[in-house]
C-alpha positions as CSV (number, residue, x, y, z in Angstrom):
1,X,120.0,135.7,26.1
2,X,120.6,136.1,29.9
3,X,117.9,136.0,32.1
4,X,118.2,139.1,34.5
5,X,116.0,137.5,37.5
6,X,116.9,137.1,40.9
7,X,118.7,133.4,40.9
8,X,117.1,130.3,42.5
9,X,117.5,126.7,42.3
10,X,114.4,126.2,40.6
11,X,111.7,128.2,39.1
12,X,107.8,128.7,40.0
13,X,104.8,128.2,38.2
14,X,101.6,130.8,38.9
15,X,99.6,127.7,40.7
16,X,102.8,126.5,43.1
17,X,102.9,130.3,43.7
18,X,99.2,130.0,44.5
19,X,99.4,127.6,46.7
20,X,102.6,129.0,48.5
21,X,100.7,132.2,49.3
22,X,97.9,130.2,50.5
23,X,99.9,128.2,52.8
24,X,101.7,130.6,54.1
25,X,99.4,134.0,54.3
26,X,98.6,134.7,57.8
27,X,95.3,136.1,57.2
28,X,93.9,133.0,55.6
29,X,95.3,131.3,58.4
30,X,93.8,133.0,61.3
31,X,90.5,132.8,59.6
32,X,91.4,128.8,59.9
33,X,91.7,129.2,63.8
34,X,88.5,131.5,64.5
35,X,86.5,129.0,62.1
36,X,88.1,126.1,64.7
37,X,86.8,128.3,67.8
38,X,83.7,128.5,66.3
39,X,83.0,125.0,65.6
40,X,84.1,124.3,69.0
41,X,81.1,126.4,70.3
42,X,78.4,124.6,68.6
43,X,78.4,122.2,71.8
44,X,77.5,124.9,73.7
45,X,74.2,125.6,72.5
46,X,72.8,122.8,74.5
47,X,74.1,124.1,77.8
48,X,72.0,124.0,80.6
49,X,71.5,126.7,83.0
50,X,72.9,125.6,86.3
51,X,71.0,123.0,88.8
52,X,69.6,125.2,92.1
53,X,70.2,123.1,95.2
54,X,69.3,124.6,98.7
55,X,69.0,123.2,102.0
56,X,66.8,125.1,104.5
57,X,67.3,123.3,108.5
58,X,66.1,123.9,111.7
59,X,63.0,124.6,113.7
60,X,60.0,124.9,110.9
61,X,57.3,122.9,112.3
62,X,56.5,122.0,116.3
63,X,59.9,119.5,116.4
64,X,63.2,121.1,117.8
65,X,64.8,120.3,113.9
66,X,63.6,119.2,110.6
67,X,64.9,120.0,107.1
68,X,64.3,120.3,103.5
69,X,67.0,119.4,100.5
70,X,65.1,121.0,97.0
71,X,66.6,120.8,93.9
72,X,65.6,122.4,90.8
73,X,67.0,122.4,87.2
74,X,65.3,125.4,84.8
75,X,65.3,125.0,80.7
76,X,64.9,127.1,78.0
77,X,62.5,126.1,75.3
78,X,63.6,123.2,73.6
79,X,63.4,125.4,70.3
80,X,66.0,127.8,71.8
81,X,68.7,125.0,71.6
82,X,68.3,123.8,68.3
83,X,68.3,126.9,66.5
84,X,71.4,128.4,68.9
85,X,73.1,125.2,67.4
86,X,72.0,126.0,63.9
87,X,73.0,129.4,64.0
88,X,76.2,128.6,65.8
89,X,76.9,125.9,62.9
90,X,75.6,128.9,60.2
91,X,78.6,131.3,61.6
92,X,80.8,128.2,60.7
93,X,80.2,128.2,57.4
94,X,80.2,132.0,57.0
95,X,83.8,132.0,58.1
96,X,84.5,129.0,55.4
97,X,83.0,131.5,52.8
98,X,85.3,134.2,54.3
99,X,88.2,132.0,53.8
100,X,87.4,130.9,50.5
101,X,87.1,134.4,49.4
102,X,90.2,135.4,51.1
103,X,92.2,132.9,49.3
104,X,90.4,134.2,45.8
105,X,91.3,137.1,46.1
106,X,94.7,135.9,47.4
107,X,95.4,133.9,43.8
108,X,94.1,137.0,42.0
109,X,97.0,139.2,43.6
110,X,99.6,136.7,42.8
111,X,98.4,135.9,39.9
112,X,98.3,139.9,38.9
113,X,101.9,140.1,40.0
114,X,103.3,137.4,38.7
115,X,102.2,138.5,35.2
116,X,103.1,141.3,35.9
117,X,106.9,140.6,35.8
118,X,106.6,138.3,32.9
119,X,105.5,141.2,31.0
120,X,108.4,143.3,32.7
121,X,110.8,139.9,31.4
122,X,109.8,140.3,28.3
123,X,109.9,143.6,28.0
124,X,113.2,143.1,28.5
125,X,113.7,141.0,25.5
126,X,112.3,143.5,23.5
127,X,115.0,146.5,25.1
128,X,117.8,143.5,24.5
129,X,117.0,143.1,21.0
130,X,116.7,147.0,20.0
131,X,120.7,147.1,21.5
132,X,121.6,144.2,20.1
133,X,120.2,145.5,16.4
134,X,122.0,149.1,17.9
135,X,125.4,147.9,18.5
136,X,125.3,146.7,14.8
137,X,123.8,150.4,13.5
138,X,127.1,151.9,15.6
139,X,129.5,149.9,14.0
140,X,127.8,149.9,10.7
141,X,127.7,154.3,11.4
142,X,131.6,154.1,12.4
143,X,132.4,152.4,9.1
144,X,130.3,154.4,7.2
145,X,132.7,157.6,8.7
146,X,135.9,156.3,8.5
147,X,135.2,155.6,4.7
148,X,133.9,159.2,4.8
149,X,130.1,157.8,3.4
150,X,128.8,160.0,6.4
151,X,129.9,162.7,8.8
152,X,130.5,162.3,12.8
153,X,127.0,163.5,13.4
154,X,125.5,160.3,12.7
155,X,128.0,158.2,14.6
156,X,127.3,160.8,17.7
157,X,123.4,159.8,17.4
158,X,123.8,156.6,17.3
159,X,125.8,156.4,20.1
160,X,123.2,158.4,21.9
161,X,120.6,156.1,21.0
162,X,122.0,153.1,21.6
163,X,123.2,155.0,25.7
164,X,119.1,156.0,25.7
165,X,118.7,152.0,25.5
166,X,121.0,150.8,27.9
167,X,119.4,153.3,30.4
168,X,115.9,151.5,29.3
169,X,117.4,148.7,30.0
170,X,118.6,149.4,33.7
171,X,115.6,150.9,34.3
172,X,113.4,147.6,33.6
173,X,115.8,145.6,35.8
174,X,115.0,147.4,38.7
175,X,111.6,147.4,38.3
176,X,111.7,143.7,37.6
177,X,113.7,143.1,41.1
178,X,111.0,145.6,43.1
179,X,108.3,143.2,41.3
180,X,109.5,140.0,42.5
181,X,110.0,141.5,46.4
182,X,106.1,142.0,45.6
183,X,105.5,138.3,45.2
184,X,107.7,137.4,48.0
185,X,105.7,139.5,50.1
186,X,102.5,137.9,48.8
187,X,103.9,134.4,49.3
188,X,105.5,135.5,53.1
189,X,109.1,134.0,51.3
190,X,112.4,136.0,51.5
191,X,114.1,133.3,49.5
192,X,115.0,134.0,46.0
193,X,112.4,133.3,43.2
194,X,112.2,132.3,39.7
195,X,109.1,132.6,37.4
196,X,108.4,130.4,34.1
197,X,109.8,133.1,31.7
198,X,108.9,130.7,28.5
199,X,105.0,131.2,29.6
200,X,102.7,132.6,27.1
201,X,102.1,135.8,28.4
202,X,98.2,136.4,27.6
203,X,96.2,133.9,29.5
204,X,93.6,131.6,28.3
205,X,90.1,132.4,28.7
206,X,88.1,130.6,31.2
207,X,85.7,128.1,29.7
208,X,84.3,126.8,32.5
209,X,81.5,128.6,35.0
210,X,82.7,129.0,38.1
211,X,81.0,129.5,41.8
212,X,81.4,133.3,42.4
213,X,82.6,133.4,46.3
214,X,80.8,136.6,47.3
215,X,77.2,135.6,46.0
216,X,78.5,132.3,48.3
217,X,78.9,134.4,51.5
218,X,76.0,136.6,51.0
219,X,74.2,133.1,50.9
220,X,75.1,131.6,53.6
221,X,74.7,135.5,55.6
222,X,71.4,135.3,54.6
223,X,70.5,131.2,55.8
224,X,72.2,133.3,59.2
225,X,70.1,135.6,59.2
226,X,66.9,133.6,58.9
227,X,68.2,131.6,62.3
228,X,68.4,134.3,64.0
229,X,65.4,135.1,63.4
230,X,63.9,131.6,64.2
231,X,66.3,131.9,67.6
232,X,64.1,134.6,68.4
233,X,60.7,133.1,67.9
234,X,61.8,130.2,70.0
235,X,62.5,132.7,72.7
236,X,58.6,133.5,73.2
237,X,57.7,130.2,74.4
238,X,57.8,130.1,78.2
239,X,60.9,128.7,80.0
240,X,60.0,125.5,82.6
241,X,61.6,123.8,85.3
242,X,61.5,120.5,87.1
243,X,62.6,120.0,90.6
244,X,62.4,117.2,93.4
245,X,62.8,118.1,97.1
246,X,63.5,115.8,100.6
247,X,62.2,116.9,103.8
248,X,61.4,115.8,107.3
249,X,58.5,116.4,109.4
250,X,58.0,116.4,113.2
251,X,61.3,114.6,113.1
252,X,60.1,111.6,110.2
253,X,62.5,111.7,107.5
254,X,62.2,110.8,103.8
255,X,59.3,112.5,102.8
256,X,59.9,113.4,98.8
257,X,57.8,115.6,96.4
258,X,58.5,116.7,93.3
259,X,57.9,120.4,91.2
260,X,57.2,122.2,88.0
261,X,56.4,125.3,86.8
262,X,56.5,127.4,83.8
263,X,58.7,131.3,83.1
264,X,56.0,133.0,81.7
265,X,57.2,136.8,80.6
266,X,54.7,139.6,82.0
267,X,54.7,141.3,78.6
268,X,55.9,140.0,74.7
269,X,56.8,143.6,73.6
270,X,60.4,143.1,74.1
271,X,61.1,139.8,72.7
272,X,58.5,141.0,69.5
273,X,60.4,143.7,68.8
274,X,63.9,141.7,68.4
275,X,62.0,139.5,66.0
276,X,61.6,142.3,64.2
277,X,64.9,143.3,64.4
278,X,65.9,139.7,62.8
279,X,63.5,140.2,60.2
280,X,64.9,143.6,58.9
281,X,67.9,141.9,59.1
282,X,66.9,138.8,57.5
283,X,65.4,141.0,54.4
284,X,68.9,143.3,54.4
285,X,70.7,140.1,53.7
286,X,68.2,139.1,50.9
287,X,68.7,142.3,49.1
288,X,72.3,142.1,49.5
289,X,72.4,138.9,48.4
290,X,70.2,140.0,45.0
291,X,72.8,142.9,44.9
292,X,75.6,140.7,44.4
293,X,73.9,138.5,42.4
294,X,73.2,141.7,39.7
295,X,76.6,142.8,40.2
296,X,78.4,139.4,39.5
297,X,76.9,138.7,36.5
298,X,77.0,142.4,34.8
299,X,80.6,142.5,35.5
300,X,81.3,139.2,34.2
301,X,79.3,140.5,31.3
302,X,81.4,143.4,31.0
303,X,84.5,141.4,31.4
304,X,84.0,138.9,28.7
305,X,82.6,141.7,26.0
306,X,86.4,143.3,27.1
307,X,87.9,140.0,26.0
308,X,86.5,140.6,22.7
309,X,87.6,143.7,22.4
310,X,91.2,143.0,23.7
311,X,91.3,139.7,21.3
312,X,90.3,141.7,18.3
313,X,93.2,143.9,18.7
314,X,95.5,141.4,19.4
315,X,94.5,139.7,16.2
316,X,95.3,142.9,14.2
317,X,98.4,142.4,15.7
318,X,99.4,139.0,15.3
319,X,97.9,139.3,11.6
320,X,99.0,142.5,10.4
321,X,100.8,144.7,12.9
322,X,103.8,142.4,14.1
323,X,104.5,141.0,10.2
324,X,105.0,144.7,9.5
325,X,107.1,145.7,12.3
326,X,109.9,142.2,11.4
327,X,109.9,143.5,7.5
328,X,110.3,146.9,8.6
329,X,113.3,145.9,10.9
330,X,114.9,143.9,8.4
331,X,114.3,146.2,5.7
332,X,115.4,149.6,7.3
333,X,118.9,147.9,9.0
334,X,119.6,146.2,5.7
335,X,119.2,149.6,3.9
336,X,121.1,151.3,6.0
337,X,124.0,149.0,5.8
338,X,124.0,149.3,2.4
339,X,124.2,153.0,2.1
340,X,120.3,153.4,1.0
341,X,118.9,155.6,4.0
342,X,120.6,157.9,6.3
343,X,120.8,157.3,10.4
344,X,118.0,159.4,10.7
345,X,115.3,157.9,9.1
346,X,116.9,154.0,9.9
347,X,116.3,155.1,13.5
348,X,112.5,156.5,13.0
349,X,111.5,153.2,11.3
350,X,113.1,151.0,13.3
351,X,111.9,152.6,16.5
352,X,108.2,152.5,15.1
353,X,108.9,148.8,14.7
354,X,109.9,148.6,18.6
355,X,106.7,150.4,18.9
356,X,104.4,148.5,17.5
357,X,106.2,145.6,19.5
358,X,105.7,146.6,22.9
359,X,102.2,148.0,22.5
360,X,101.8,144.0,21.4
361,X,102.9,142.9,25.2
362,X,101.1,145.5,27.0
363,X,97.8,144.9,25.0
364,X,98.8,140.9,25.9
365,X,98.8,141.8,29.5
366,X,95.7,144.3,29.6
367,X,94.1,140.9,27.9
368,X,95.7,138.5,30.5
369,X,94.8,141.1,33.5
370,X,91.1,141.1,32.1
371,X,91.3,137.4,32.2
372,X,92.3,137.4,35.7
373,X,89.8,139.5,36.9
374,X,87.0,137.5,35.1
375,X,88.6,134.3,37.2
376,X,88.1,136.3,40.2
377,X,84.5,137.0,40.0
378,X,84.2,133.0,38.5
379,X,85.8,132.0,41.5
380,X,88.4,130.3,39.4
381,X,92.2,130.0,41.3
């Protein structure tokens, strides 16, 4: 059988089409560069407010000239710098999370798509192999007139149907060349793509427990929060300063002293009230962390209880339904051939067979869809 899919040199498997997004999707790698600014800033944390140096000259004491060189260098509390670098680190691996969950939900699409035209391929198949058993119902109908077993009626009809498939069949190869410009646009590619056509279209359950990449990020938002709030409380200790200065009197040089001193704030209300503020944020983080948490593991509940469903059905199928549809194709053409049944009811049967057939692949790909959606929330590429 041909395969109607836009030529390449070689085909594509769902993880090389994975990774092909991943490396080229522009989102995921702009994340890359702002995560590289950031880490870049964490040596920052420990800057130091610039040194003071001033230089006062001239008649200060009884002597025509003297001087004095000061210098002094101001701090922050110590506890200011450690947690700035902490939180500065924290944003870090925020932005990792972001990326990680960019690129999940980056496989899900392709992976959604690309399954999406293996059911479309196979599909397909199925419209193929309803002309193919056509063409043979035409010239069986024609032979049947010209030996004057039936009237023109039935030839007409059959020619009709077998028109009615051909359209079905045009149809699907569209749709299948405006699915694959979908994954080129997910994979930033304009070159032509194949997909594994011989794949099993419904996907394997996930037996392993993955880590769910939005209960990730609302983790590490939260360890954020909590530094900020522990930036703030550094902030009420006072600020101090050192300094050393060089002067001259009544014309002597080289007299040295040195200076400290403390930034004491008049009032706390300010900074108090912006720990606050980090707190409230601090506990929004916890409950949207909890949220997620509640939400991930309902939906994966509801996800896998769908799997059961879906595979029940698909049993019926594969156990009753599809046995049924093959005997009732065989049966009905081989009647008709032989005279047994007219056009009429060959066609109802055998179109009840086709039926039964495609509701097969789409309950396949509302299985395979589920499964992919289950991956997503497992955190499973």
């Amino acid at each position: 059988m041909p395969r109607l899919i836009i030529v390449s040199h070689a085909q594509i498997s769902v993880q090389q089409a994975i990774e092909r997004a991943s490396q080229n999707n522009l989102t995921l790698k702009t994340t890359e560069l702002t995560q590289q600014s950031q880490k870049a800033l964490i040596g920052s944390a420990w800057q130091l407010p610039k040194l003071s140096a001033d230089l006062a000259a001239g008649q200060t004491q009884s002597r025509p000239f003297d001087y004095t060189l000061s210098a002094v260098q101001s701090f922050e509390p110590f506890g200011v710098y450690r947690n700035r670098a902490k939180v500065l680190a924290q944003q870090v691996n925020v932005t990792q999370k972001q990326q990680e969950i960019q690129r999940n939900e980056l496989a899900f699409s392709v992976k959604q798509q690309y399954y999406q035209i293996l059911f479309l391929y196979k599909n397909r198949q199925l419209i193929q192999a309803q002309d193919t058993l056509y063409v043979k119902a035409l010239e069986a109908a024609k032979s049947r007139y010209k030996t004057g077993e039936t009237n023109q009626l039935e030839v007409v009809a059959s020619e009709t149907n077998r028109r009615e498939i051909q359209n079905r069949r045009t149809v699907i190869d569209r749709e299948i060349q405006l699915a694959f410009m979908g994954l080129q646009t997910l994979l930033y590619s304009n070159e032509s793509l194949m997909i594994d056509t011989l794949l099993n279209l419904q996907r394997p359950t996930p037996s392993q427990e993955g880590i769910n990449r939005y209960a990730a990020l609302a983790t590490e938002e939260s360890q954020l929060s909590r530094n900020f709030t522990d930036l703030e409380r550094a902030q009420l200790k006072p600020d101090w300063r050192i300094g050393a200065a060089n002067q001259s009197i009544e014309g002597k040089l080289g007299f040295m002293y040195l200076s400290g001193g403390l930034g004491i704030p008049l009032t706390n209300k300010p900074q108090k009230a912006r720990i606050e503020a980090a707190k409230v944020g601090e506990q929004a983080s916890e409950n949207q962390l909890k949220a997620i948490q509640f939400q991930t593991e309902a939906n994966t509940k509801i996800l896998r209880e769908s799997l059961q469903k879906l595979q029940t059905t698909l049993n019926y199928y594969e156990q009753s339904a599809l046995p049924q549809a093959e005997l009732l194709l065989k049966t009905a053409y081989k009647q008709f051939r032989l005279g047994d049944i007219e056009y009429v009811e060959f066609f109802q049967n055998t179109r009840q067979a086709w039926q039964i057939r495609e509701a097969y692949l789409t309950e396949q790909l509302r299985f395979t869809q589920t499964v992919i959606e289950l991956e997503k929330w497992l955190g499973i590429e």
